[in-house]
PQR file with spaces between the fields and no chain letter, atoms N, CA, C, O and H, PARSE charges and radii, in Angstrom:
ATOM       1  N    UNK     1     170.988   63.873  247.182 -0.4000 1.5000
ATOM       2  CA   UNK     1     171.346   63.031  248.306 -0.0000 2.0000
ATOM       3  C    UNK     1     171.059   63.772  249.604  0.5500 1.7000
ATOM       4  O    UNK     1     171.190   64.995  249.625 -0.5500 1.4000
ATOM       5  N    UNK     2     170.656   63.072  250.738 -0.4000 1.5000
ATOM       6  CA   UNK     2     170.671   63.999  252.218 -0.0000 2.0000
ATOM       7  C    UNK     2     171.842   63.799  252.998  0.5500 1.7000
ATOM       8  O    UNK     2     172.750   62.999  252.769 -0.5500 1.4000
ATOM       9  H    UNK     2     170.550   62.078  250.721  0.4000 1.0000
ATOM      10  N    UNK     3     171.739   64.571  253.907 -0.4000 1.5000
ATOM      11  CA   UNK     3     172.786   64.780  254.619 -0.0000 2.0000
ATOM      12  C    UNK     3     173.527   63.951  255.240  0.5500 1.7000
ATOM      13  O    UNK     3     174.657   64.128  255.694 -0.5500 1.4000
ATOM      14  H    UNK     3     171.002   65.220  254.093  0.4000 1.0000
ATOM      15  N    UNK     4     172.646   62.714  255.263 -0.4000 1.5000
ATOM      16  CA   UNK     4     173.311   60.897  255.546 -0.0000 2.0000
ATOM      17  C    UNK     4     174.216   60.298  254.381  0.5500 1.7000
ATOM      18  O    UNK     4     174.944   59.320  254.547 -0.5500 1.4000
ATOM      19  H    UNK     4     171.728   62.570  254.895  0.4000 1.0000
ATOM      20  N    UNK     5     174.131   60.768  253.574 -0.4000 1.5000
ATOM      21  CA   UNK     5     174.627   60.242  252.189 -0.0000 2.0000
ATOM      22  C    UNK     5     173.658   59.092  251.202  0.5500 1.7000
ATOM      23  O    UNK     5     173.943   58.546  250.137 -0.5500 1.4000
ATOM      24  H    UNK     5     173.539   61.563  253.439  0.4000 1.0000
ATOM      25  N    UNK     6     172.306   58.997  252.141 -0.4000 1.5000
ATOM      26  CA   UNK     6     171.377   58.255  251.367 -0.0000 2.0000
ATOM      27  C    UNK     6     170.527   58.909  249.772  0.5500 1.7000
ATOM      28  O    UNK     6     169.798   59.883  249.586 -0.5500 1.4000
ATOM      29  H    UNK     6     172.075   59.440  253.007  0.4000 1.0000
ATOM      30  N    UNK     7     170.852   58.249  249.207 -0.4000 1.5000
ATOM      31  CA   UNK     7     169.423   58.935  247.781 -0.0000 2.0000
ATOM      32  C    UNK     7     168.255   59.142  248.364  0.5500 1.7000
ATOM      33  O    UNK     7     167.724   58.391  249.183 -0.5500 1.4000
ATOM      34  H    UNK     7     171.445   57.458  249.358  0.4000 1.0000
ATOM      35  N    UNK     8     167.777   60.303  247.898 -0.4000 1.5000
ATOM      36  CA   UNK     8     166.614   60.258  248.438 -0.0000 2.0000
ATOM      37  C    UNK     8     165.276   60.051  247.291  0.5500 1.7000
ATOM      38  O    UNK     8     165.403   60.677  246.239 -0.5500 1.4000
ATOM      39  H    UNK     8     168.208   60.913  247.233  0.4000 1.0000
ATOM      40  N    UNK     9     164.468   59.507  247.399 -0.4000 1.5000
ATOM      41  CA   UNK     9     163.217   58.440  246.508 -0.0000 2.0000
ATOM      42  C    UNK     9     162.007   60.617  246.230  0.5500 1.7000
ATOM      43  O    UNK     9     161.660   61.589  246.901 -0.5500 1.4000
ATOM      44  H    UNK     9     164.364   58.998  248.253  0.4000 1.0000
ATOM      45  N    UNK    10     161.968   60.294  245.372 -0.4000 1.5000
ATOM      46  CA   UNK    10     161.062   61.665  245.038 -0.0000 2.0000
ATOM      47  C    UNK    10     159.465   60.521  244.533  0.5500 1.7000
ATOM      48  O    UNK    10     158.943   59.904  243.604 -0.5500 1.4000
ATOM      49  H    UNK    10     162.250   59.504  244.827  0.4000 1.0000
ATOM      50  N    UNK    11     159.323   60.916  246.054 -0.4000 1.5000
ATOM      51  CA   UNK    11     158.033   60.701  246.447 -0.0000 2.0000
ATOM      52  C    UNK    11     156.933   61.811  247.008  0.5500 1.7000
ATOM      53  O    UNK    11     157.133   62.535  247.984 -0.5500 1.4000
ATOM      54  H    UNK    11     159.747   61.417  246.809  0.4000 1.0000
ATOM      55  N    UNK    12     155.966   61.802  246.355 -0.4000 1.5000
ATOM      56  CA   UNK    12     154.730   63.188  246.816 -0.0000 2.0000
ATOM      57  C    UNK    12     153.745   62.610  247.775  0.5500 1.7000
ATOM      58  O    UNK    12     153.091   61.568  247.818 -0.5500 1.4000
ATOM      59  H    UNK    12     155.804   61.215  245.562  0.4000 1.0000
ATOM      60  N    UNK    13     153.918   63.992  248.759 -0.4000 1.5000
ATOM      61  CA   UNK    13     153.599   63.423  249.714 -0.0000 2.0000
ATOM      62  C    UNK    13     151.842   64.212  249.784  0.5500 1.7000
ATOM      63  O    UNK    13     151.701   65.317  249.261 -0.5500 1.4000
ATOM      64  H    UNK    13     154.449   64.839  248.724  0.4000 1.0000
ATOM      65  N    UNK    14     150.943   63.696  250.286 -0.4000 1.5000
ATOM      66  CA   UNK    14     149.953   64.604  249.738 -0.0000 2.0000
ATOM      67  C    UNK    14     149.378   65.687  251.210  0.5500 1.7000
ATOM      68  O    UNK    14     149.419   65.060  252.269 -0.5500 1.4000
ATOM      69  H    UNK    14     151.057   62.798  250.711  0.4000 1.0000
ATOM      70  N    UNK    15     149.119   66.456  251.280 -0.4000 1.5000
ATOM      71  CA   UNK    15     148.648   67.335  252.832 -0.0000 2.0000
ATOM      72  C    UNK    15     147.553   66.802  253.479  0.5500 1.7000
ATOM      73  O    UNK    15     147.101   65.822  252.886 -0.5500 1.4000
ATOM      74  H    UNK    15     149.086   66.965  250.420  0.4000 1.0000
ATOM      75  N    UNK    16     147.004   67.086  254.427 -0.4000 1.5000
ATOM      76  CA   UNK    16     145.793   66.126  255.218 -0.0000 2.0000
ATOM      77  C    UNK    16     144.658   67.636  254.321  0.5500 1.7000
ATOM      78  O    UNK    16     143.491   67.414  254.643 -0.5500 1.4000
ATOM      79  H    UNK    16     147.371   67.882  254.909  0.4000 1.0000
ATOM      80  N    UNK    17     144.714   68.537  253.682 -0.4000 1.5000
ATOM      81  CA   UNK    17     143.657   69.185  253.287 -0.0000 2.0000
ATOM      82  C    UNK    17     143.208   68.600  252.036  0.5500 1.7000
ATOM      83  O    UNK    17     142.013   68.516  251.752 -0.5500 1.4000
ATOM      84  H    UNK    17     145.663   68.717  253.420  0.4000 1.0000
ATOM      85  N    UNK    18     144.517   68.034  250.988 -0.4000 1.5000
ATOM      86  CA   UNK    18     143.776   67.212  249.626 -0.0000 2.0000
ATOM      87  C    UNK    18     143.708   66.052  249.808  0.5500 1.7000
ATOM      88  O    UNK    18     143.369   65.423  248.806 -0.5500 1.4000
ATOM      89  H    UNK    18     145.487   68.102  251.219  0.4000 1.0000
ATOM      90  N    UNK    19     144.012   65.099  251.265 -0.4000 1.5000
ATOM      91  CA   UNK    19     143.348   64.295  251.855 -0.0000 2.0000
ATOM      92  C    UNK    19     141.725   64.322  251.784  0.5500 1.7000
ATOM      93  O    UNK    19     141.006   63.951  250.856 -0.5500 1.4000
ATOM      94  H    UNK    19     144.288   65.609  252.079  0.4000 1.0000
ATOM      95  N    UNK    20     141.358   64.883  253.062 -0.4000 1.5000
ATOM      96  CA   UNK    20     139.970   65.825  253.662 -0.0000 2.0000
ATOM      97  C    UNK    20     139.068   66.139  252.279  0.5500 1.7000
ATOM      98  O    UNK    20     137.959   65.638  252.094 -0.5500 1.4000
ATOM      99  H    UNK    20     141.942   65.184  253.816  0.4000 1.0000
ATOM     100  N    UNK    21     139.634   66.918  251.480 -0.4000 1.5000
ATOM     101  CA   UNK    21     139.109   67.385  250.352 -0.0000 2.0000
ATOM     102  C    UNK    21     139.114   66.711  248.984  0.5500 1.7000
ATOM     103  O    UNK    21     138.189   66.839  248.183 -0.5500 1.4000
ATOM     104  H    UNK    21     140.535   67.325  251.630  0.4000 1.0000
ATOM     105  N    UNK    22     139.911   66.184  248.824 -0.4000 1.5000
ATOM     106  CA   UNK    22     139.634   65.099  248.004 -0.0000 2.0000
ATOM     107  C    UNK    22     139.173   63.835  247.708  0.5500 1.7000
ATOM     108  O    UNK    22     138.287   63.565  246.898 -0.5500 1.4000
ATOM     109  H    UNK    22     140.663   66.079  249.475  0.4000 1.0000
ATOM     110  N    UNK    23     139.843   63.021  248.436 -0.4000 1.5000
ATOM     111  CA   UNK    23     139.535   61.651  248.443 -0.0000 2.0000
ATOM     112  C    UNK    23     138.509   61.219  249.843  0.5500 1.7000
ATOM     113  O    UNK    23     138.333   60.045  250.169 -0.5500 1.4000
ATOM     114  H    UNK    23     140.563   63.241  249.094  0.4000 1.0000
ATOM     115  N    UNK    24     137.850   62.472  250.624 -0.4000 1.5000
ATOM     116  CA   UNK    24     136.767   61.586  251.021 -0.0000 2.0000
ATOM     117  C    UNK    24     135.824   63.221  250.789  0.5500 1.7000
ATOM     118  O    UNK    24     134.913   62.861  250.044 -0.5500 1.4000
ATOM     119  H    UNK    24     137.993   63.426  250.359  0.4000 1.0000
ATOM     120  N    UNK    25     135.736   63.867  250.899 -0.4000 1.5000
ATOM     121  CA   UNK    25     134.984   65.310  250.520 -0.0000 2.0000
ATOM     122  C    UNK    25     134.190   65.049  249.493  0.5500 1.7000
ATOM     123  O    UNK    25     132.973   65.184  249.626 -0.5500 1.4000
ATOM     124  H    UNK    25     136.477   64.160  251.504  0.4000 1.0000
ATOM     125  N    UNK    26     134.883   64.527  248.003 -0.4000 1.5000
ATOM     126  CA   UNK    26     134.572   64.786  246.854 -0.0000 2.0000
ATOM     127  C    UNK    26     134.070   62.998  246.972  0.5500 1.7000
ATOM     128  O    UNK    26     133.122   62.835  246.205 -0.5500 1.4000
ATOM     129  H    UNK    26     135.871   64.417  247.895  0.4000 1.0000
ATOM     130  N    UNK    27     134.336   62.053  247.493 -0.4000 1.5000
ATOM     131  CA   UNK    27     133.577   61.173  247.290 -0.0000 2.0000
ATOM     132  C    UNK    27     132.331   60.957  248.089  0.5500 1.7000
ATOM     133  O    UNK    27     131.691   59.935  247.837 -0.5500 1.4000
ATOM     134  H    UNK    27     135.107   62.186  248.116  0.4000 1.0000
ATOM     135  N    UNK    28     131.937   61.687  248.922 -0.4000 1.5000
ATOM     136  CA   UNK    28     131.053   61.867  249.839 -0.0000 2.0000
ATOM     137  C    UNK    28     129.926   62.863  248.770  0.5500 1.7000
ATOM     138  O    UNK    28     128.702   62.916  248.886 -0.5500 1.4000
ATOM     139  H    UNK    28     132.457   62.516  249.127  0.4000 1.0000
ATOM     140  N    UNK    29     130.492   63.339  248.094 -0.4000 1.5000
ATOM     141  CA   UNK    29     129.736   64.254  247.449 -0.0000 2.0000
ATOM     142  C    UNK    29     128.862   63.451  245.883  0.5500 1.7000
ATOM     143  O    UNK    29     127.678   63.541  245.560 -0.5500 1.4000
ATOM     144  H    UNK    29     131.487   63.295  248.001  0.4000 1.0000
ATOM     145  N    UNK    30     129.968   62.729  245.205 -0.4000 1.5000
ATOM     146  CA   UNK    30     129.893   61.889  244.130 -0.0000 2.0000
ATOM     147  C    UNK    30     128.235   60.735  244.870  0.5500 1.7000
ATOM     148  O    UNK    30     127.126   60.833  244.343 -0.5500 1.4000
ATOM     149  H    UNK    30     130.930   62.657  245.467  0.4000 1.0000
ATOM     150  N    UNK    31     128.387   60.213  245.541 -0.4000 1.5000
ATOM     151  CA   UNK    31     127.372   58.898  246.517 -0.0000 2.0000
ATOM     152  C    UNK    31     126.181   59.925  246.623  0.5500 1.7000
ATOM     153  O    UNK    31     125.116   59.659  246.066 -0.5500 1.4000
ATOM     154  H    UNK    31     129.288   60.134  245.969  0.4000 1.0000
ATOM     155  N    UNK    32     126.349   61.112  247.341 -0.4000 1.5000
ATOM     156  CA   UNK    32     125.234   61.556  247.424 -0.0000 2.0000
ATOM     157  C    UNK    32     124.222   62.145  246.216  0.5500 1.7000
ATOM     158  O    UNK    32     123.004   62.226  246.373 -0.5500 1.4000
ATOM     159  H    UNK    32     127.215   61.328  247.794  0.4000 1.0000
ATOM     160  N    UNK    33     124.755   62.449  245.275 -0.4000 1.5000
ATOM     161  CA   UNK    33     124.785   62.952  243.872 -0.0000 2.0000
ATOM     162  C    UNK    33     123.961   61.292  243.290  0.5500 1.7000
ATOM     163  O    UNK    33     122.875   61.329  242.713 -0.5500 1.4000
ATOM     164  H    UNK    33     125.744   62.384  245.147  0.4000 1.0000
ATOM     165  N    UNK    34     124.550   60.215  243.512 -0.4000 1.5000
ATOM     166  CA   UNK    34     123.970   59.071  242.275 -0.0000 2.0000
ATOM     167  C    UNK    34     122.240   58.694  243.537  0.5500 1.7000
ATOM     168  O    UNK    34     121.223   58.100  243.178 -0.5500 1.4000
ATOM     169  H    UNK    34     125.433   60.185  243.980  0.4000 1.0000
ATOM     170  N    UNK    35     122.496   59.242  244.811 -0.4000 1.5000
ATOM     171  CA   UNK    35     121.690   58.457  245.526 -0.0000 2.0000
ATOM     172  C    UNK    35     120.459   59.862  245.497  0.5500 1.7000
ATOM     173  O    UNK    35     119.440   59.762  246.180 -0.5500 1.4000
ATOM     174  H    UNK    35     123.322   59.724  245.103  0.4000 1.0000
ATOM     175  N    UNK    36     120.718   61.127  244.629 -0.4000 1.5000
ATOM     176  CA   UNK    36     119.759   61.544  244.724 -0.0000 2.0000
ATOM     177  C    UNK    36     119.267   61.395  242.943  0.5500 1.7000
ATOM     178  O    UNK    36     118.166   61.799  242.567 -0.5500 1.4000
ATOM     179  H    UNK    36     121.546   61.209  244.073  0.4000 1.0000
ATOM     180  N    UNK    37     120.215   60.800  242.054 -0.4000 1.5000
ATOM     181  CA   UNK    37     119.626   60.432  240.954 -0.0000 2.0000
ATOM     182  C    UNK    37     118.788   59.708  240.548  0.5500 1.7000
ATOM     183  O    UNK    37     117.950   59.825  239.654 -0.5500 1.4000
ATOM     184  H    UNK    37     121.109   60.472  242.359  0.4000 1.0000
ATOM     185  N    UNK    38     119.174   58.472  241.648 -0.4000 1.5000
ATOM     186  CA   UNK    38     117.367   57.359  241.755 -0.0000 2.0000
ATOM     187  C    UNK    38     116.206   57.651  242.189  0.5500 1.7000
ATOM     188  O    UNK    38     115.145   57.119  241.866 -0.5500 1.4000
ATOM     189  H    UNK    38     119.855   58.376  242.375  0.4000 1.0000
ATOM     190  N    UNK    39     116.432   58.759  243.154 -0.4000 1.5000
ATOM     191  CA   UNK    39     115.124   59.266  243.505 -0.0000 2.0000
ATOM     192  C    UNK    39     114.245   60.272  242.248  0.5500 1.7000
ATOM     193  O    UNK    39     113.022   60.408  242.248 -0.5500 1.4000
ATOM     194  H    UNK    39     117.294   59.191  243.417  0.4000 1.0000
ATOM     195  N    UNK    40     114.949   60.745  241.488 -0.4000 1.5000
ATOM     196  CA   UNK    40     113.913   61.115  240.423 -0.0000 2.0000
ATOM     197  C    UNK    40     114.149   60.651  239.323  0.5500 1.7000
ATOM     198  O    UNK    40     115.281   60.370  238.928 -0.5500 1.4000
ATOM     199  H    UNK    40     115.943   60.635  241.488  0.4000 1.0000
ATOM     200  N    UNK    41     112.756   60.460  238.467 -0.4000 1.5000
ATOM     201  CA   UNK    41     112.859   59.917  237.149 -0.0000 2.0000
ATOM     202  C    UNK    41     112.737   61.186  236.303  0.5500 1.7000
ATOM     203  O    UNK    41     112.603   62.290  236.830 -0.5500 1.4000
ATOM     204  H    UNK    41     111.837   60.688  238.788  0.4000 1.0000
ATOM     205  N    UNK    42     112.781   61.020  235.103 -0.4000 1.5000
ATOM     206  CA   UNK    42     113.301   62.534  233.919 -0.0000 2.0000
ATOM     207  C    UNK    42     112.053   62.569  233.960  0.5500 1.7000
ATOM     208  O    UNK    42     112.000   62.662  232.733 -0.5500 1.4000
ATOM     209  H    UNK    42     112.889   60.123  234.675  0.4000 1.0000
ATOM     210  N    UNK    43     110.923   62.581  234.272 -0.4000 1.5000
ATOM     211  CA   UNK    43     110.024   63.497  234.354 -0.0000 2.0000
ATOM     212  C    UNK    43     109.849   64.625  235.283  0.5500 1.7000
ATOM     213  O    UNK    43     109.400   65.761  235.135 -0.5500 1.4000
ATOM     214  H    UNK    43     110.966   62.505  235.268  0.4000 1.0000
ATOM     215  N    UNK    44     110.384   63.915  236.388 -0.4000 1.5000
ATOM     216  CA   UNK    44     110.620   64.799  237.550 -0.0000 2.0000
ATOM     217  C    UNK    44     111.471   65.971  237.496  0.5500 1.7000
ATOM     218  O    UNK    44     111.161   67.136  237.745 -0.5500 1.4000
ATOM     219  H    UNK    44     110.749   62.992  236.509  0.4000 1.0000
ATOM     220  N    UNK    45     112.868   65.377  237.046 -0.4000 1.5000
ATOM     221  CA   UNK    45     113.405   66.316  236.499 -0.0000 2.0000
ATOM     222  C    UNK    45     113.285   67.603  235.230  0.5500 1.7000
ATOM     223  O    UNK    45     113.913   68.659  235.151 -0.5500 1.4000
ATOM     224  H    UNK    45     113.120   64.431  236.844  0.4000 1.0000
ATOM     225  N    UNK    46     112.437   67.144  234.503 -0.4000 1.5000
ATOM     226  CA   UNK    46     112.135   68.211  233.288 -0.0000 2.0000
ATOM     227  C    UNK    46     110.995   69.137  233.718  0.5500 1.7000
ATOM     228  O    UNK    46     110.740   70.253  233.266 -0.5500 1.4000
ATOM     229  H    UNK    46     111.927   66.286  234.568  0.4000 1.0000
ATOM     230  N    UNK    47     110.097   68.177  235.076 -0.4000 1.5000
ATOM     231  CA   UNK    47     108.811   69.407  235.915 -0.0000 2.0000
ATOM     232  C    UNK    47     109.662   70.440  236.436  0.5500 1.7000
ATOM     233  O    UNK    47     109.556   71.644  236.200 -0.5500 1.4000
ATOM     234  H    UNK    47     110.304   67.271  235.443  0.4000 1.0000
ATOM     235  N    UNK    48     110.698   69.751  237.322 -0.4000 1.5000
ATOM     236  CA   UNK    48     111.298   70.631  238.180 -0.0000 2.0000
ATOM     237  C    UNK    48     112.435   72.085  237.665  0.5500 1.7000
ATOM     238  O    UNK    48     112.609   73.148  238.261 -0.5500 1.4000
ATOM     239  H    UNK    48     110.783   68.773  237.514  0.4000 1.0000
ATOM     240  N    UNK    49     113.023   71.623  236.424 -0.4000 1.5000
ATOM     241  CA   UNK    49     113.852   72.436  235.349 -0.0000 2.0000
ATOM     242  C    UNK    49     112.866   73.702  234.814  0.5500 1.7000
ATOM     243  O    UNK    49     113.128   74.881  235.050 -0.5500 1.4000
ATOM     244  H    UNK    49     112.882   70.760  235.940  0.4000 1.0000
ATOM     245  N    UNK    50     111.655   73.236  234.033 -0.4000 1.5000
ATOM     246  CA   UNK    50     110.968   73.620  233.746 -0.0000 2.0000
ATOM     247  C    UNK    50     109.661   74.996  234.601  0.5500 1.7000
ATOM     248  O    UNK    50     108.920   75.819  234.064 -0.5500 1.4000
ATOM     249  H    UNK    50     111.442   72.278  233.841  0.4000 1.0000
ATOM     250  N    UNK    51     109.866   74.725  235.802 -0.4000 1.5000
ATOM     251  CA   UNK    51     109.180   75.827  236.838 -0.0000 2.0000
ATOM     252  C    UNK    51     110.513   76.476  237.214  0.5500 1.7000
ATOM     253  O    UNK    51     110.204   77.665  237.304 -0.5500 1.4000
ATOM     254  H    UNK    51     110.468   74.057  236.238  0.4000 1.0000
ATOM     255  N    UNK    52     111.542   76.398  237.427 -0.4000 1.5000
ATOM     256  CA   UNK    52     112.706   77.123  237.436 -0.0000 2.0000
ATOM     257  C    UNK    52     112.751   78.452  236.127  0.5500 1.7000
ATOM     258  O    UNK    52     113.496   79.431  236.112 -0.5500 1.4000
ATOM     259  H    UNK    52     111.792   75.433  237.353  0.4000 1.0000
ATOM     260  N    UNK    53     111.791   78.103  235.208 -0.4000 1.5000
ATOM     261  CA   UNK    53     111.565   78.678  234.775 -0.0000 2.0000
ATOM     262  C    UNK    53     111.002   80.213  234.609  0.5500 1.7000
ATOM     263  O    UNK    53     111.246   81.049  233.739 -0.5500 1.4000
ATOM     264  H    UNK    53     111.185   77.307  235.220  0.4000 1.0000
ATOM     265  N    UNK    54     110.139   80.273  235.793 -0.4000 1.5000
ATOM     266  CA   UNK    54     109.116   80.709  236.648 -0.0000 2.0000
ATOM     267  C    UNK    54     109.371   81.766  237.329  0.5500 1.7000
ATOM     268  O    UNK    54     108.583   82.685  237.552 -0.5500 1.4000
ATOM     269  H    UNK    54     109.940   79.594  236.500  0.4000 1.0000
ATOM     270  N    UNK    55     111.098   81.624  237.881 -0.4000 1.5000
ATOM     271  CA   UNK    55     111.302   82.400  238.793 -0.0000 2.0000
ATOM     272  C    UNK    55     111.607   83.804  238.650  0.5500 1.7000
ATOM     273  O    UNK    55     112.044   84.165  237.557 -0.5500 1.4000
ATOM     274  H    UNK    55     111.739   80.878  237.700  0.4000 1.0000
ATOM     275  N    UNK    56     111.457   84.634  239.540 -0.4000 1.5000
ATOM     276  CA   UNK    56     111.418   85.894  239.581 -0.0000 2.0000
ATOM     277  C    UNK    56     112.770   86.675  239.495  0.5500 1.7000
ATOM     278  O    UNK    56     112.974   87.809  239.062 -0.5500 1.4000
ATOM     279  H    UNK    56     111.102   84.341  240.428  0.4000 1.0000
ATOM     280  N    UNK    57     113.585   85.818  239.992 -0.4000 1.5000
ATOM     281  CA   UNK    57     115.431   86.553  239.989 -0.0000 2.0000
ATOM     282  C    UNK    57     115.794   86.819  238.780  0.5500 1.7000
ATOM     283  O    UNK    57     115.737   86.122  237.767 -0.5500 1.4000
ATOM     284  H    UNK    57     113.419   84.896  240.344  0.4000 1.0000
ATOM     285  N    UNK    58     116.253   88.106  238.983 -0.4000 1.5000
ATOM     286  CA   UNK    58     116.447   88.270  238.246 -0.0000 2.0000
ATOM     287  C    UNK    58     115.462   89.397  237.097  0.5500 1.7000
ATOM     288  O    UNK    58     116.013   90.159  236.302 -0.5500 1.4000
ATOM     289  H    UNK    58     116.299   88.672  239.806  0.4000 1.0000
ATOM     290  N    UNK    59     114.861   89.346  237.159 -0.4000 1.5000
ATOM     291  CA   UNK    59     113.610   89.900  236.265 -0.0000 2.0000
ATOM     292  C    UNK    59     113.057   88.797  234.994  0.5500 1.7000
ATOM     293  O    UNK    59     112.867   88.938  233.786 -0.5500 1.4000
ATOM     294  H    UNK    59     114.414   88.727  237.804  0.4000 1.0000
ATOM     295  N    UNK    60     112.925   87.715  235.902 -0.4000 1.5000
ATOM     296  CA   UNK    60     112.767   86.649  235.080 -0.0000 2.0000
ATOM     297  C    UNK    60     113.544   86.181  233.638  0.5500 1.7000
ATOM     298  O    UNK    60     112.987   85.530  232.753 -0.5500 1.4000
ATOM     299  H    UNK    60     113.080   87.601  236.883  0.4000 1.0000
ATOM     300  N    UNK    61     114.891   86.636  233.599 -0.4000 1.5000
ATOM     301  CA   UNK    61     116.155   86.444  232.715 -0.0000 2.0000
ATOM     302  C    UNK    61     115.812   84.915  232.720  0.5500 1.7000
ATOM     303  O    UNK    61     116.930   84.664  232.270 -0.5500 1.4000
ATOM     304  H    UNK    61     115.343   87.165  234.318  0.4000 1.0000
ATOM     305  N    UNK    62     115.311   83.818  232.822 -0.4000 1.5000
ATOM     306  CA   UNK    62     115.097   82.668  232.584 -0.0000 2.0000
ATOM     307  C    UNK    62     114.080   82.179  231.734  0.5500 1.7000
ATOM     308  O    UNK    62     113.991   81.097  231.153 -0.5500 1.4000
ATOM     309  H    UNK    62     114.403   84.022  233.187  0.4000 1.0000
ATOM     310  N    UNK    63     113.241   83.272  231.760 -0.4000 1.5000
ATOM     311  CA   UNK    63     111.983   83.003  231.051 -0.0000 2.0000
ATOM     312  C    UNK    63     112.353   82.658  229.549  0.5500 1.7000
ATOM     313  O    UNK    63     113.040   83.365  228.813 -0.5500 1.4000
ATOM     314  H    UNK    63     113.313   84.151  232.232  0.4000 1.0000
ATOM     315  N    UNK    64     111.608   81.098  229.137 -0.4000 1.5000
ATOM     316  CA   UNK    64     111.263   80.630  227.935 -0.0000 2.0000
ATOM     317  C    UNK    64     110.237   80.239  227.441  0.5500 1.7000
ATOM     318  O    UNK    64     109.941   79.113  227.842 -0.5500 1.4000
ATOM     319  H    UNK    64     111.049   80.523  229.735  0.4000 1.0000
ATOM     320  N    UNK    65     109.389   80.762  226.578 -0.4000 1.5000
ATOM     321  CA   UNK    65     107.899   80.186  226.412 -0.0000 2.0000
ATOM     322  C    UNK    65     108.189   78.685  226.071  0.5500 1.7000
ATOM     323  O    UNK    65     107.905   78.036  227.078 -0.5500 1.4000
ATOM     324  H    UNK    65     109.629   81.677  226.252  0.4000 1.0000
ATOM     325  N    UNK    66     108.433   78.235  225.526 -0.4000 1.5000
ATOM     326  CA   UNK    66     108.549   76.977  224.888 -0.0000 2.0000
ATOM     327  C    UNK    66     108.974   75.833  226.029  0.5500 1.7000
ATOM     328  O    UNK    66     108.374   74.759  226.002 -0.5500 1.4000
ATOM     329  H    UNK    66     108.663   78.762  224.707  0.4000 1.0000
ATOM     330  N    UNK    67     110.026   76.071  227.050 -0.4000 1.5000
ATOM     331  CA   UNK    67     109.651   75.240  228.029 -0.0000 2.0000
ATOM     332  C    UNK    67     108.478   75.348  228.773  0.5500 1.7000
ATOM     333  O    UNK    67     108.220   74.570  229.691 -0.5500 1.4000
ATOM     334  H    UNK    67     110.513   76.944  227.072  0.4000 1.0000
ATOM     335  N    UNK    68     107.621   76.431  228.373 -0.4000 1.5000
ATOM     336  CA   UNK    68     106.673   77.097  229.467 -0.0000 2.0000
ATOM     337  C    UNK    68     105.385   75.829  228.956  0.5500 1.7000
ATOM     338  O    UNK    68     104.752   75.001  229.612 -0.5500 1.4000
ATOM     339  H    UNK    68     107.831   77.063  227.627  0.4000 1.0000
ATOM     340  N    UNK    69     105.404   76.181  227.490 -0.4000 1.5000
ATOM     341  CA   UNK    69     104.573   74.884  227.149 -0.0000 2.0000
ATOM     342  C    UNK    69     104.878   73.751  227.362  0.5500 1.7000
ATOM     343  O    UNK    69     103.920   72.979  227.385 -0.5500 1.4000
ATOM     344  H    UNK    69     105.918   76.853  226.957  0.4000 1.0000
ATOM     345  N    UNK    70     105.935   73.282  227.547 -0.4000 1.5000
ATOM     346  CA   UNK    70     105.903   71.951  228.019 -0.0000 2.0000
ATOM     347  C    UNK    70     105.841   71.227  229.281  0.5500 1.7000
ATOM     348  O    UNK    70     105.710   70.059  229.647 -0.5500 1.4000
ATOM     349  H    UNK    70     106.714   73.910  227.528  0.4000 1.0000
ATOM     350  N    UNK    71     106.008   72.560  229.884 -0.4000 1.5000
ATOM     351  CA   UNK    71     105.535   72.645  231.353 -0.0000 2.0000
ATOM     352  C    UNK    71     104.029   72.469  231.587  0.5500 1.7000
ATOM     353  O    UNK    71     103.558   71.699  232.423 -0.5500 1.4000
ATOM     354  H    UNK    71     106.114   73.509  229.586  0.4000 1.0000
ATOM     355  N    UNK    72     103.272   73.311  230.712 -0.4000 1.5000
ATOM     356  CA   UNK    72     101.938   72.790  230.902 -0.0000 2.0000
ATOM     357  C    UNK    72     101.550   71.740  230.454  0.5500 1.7000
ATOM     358  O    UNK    72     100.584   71.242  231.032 -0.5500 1.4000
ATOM     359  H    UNK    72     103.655   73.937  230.032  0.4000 1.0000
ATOM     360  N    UNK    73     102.173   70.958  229.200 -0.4000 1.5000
ATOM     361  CA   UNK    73     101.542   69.586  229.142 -0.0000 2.0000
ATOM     362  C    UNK    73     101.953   68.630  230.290  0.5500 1.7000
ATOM     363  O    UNK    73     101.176   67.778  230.722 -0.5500 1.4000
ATOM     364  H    UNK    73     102.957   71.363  228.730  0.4000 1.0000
ATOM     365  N    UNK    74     102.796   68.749  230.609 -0.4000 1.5000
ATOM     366  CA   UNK    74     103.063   67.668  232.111 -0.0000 2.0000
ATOM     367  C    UNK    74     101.954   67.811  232.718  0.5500 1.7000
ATOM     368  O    UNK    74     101.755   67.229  233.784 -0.5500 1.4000
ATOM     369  H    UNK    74     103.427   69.441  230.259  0.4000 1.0000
């Protein structure tokens, strides 16, 4: 009870940061995510996976022949 003698309702109240960060942060993020999924088709994506392959970081710790070939048939 508070100091009025009213019950008090246990209600959560949420902060303006998991405001900010949640419910428009993370949906701002979700929209941009599906609106860059139409822009490529899985070919695009398996070229682009596939030369990631390629890269040098690392001492090429990524390197796989077998995507390497399928990289060249594209």
């Amino acid at each position: 009870m508070s100091p009025s003698g009213i019950p008090q309702r246990n209600v959560e109240e949420h902060s303006y940061q998991f405001h900010y960060r949640i419910e428009i942060f993370y949906t701002i993020i979700d929209l941009h995510l599906e609106e860059l999924k139409g822009c490529f088709n899985e070919t695009n994506i398996e070229l682009l996976m596939s030369m990631a392959y390629l890269s040098p970081c690392d001492g090429f710790c990524a390197f796989d022949q077998f995507q390497l070939v399928k990289l060249a048939q594209l």
